[in-house]
C-alpha positions as CSV (number, residue, x, y, z in Angstrom):
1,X,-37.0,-53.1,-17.4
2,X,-34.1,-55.8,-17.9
3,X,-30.4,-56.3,-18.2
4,X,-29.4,-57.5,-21.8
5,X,-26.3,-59.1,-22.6
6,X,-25.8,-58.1,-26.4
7,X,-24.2,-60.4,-28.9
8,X,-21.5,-58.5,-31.6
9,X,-24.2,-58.2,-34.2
10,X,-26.9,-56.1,-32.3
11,X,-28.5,-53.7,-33.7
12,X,-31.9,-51.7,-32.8
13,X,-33.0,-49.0,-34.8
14,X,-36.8,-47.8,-34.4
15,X,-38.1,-44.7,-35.6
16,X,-40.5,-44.5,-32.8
17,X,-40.8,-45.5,-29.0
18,X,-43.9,-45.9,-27.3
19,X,-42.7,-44.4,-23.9
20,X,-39.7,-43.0,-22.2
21,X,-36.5,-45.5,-21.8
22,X,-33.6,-44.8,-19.6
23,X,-30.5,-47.1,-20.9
24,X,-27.5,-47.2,-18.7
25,X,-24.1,-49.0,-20.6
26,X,-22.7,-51.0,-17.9
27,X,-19.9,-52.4,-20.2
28,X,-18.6,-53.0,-23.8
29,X,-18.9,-50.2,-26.3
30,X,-21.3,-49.3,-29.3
31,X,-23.0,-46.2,-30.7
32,X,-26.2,-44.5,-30.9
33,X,-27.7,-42.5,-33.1
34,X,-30.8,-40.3,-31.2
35,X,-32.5,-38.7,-33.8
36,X,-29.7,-36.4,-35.6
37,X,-27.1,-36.7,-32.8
38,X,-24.6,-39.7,-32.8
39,X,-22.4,-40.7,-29.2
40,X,-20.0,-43.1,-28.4
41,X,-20.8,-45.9,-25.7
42,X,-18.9,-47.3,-23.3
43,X,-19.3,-48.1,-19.5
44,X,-21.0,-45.5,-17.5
45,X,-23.2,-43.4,-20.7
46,X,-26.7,-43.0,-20.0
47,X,-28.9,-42.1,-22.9
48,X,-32.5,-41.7,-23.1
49,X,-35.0,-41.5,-26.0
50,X,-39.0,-41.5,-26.4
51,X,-42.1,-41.1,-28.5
52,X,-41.3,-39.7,-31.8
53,X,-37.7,-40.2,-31.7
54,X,-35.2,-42.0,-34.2
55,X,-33.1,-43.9,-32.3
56,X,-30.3,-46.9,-33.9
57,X,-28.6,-48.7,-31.1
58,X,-25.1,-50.9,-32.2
59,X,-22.4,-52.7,-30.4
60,X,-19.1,-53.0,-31.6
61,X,-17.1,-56.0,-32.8
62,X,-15.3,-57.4,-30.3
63,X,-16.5,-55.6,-27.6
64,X,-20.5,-56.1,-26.9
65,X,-22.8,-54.3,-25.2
66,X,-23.7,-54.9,-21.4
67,X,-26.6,-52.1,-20.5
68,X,-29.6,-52.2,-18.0
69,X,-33.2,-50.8,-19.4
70,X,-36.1,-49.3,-18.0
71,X,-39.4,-47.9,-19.8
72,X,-41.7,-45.4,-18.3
73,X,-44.0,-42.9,-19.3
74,X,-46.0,-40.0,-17.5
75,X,-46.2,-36.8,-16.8
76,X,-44.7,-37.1,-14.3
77,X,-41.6,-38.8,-15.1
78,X,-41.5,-35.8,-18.0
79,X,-40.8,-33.4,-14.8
80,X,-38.4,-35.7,-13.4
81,X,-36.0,-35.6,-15.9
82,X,-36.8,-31.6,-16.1
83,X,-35.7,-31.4,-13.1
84,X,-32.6,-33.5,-13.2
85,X,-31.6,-32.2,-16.5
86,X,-31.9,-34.8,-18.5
87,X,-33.7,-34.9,-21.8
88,X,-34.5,-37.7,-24.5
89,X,-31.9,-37.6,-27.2
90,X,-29.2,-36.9,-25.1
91,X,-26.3,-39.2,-23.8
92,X,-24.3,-38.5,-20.9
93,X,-21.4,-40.2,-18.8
94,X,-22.7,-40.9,-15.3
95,X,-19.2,-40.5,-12.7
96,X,-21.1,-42.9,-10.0
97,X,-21.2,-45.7,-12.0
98,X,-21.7,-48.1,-9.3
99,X,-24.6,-46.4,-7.6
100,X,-26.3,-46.0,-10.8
101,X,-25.8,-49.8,-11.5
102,X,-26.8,-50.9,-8.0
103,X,-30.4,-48.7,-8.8
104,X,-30.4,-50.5,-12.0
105,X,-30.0,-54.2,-10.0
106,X,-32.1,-53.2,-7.0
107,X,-35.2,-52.5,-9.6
108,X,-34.6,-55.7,-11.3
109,X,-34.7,-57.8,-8.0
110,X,-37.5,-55.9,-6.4
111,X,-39.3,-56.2,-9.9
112,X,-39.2,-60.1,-10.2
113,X,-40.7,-60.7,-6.5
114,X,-44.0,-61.3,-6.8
115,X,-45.7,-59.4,-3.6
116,X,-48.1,-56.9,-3.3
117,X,-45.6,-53.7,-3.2
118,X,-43.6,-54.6,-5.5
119,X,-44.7,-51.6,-7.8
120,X,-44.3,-49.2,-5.2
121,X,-40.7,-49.9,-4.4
122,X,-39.3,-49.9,-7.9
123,X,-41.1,-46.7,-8.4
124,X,-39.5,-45.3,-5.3
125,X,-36.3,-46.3,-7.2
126,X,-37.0,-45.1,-10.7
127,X,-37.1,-42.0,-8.6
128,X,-34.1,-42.5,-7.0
129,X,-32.3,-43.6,-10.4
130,X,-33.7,-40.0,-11.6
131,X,-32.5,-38.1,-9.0
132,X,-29.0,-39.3,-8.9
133,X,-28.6,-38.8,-12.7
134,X,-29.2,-35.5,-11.9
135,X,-26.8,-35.1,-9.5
136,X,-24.3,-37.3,-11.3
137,X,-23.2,-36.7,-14.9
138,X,-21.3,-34.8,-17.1
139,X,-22.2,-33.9,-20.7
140,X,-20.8,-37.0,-23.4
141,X,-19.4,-34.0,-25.3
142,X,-16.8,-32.7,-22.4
143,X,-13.6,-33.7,-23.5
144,X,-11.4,-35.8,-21.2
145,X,-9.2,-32.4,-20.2
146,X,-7.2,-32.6,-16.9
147,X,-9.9,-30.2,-15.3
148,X,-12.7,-33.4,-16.4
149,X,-10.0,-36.1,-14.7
150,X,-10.5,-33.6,-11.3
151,X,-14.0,-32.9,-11.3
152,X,-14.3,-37.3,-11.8
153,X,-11.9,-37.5,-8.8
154,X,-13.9,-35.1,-6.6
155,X,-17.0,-36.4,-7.9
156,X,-16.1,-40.5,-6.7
157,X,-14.8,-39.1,-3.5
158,X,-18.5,-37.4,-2.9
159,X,-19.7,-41.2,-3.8
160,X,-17.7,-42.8,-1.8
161,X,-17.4,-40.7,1.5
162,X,-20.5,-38.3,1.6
163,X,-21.6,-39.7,4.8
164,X,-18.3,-38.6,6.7
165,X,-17.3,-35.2,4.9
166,X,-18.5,-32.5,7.0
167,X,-16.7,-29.8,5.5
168,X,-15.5,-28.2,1.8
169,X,-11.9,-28.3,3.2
170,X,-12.7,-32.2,4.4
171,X,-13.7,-32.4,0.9
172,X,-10.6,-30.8,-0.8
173,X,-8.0,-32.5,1.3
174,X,-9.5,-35.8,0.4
175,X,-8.5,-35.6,-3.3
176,X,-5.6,-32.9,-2.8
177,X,-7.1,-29.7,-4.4
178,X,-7.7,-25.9,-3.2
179,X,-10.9,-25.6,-1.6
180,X,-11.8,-22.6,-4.0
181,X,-10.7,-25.4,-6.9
182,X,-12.7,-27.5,-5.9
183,X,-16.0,-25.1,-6.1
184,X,-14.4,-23.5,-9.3
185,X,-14.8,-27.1,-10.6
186,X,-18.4,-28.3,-9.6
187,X,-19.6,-24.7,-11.4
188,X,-17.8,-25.2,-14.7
189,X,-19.0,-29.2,-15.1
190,X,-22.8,-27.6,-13.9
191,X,-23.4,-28.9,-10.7
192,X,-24.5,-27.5,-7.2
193,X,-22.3,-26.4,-5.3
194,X,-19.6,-28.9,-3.6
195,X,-21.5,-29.4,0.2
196,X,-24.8,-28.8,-1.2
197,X,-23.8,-31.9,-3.6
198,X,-22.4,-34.0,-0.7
199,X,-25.4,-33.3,1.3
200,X,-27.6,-34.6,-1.8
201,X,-25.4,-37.9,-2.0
202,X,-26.9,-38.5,1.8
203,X,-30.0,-37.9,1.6
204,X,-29.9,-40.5,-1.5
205,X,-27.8,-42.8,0.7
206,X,-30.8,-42.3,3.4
207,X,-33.7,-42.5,0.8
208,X,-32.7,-46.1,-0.5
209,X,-32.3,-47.2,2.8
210,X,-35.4,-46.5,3.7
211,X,-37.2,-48.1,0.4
212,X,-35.1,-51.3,0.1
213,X,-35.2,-52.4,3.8
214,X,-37.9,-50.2,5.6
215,X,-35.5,-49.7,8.1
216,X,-36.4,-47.0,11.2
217,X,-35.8,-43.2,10.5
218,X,-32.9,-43.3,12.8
219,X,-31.1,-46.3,11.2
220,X,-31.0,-44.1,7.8
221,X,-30.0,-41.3,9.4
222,X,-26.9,-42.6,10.7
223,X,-26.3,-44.5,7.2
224,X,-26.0,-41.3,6.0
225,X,-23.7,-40.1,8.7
226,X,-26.2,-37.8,10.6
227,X,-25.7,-37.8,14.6
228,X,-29.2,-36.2,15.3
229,X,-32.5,-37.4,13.5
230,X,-34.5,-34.3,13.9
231,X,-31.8,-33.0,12.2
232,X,-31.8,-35.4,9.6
233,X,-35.8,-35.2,9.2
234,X,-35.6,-31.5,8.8
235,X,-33.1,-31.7,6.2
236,X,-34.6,-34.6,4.4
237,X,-37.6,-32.7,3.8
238,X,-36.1,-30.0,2.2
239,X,-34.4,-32.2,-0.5
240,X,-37.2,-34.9,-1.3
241,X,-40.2,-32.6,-0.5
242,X,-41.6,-34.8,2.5
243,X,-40.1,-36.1,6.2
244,X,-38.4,-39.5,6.1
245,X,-41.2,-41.1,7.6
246,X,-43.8,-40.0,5.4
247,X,-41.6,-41.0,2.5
248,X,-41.2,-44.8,3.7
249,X,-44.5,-45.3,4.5
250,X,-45.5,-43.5,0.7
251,X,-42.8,-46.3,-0.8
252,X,-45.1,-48.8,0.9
253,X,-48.7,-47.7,0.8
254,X,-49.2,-46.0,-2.3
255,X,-48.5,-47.0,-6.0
256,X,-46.3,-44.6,-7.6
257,X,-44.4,-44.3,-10.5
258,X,-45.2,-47.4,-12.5
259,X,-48.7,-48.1,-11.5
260,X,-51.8,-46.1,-13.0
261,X,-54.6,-44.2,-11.5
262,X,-52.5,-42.7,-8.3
263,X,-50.0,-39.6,-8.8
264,X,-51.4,-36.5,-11.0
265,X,-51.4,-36.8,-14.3
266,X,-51.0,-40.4,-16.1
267,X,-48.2,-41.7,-14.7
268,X,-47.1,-45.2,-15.4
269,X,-44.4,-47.3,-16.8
270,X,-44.3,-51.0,-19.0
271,X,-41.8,-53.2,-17.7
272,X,-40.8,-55.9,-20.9
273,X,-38.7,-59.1,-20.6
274,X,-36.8,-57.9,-23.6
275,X,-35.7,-54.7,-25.3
């Protein structure tokens, strides 16, 4: 994993990769070809390619590449982006660009402590990253139409204020659409369904909490705007598959996603100074 600052003549091209790797543009723009598909980059475009895949990464005059890296490989990080949607040789414009940036910071400050957990926190957020890409992009080929421009304007006010909307009308009257627009335009851009979406955006807020400063169950929960913590427990387990607790104390104990040898399957990542 790393952050790369890329001069006006960079150019990769590679006709294989060894493992999985997640790119995030964080500023300038470039293009990339991923096998026969070629996309524009700018800030915000995630892309992803892997083993067996052409891939020719170039920045453009003028304007250089900033982007954040990080290479994994596993079965199980095959189901994660399953699961979000995501799949190598695709490109996509992430609307949370500062949550997916702060992931992308976070992993690259955990990863150059030298302690013993180290692993298992920037495994939880690999995780993390994966899930909120999920939850958080919209297809490079959707055209900028005036419906896009609304769905990006809900979208950031999801970001932004998930921990105090409590209801889809809340939601609406923050960025000054019909309710029934509002739902009409999470379904056409493929995403869940507005509250279901704003309830995902805390239980993220609540996850990272509890991996980056193994605060209490209860300190999350209000983080993430929840008055009761049974509450929160119940629902947190429905969304991440485990109770809060259980899920800190998994960040801390166990070696997950970029460690061998301790999920199913072959699970691990490499984590180079430079890409």
């Amino acid at each position: 994993m790393g952050r790369e600052e890329c001069a006006e003549e960079y150019r990769v091209a590679r006709a294989d990769f060894p493992c999985y790797a997640i790119e995030f543009v964080a500023g300038g723009t470039g293009a990339v070809r991923l096998g026969r598909r070629r996309y524009r980059l700018g800030p915000g475009v995630v892309f992803i390619y892997g083993p067996g895949m052409m891939h020719d990464i170039v920045s453009e005059h003028g304007r250089p590449l900033t982007k954040y890296f990080v290479d994994v490989f596993g079965s199980e990080v095959i189901s994660l982006m399953q699961r979000a949607g995501l799949k190598p040789g695709r490109a996509v414009q992430v609307l949370d660009v500062p949550g997916v940036r702060l992931l992308y910071d976070m992993m690259l400050t955990e990863g150059g402590r030298q302690w013993r957990d180290m692993q298992q926190v920037v495994a939880q957020l690999v995780r993390l990253l994966l899930l909120k890409l999920g939850e958080s992009f919209t297809p490079r080929s959707v055209q900028q139409t005036s419906a896009a421009a609304s769905f990006e304007r809900c979208w950031r006010h999801v970001v932004e204020h998930a921990a105090s909307v409590r209801t889809l009308r809340e939601l609406a009257a923050g960025v000054g659409l019909a309710p029934e627009h509002v739902c009409r335009l999470f379904r056409q851009f493929g995403h869940p369904p507005p509250m279901k979406s704003v309830m995902r955006r805390r239980i993220d807020l609540a996850a990272a909490e509890l991996v980056t400063t193994g605060c209490a169950v209860k300190t999350a929960a209000t983080t993430a705007g929840f008055n009761d913590p049974y509450h929160f427990s119940r629902v947190f387990k429905r969304f991440m598959g485990m109770p809060p607790a259980e899920f800190a104390q998994f960040s801390r104990h166990r070696v997950g996603l970029l460690n061998t040898g301790s999920l199913p399957g072959d699970a691990a990542a490499k984590a180079p100074m430079s890409h």
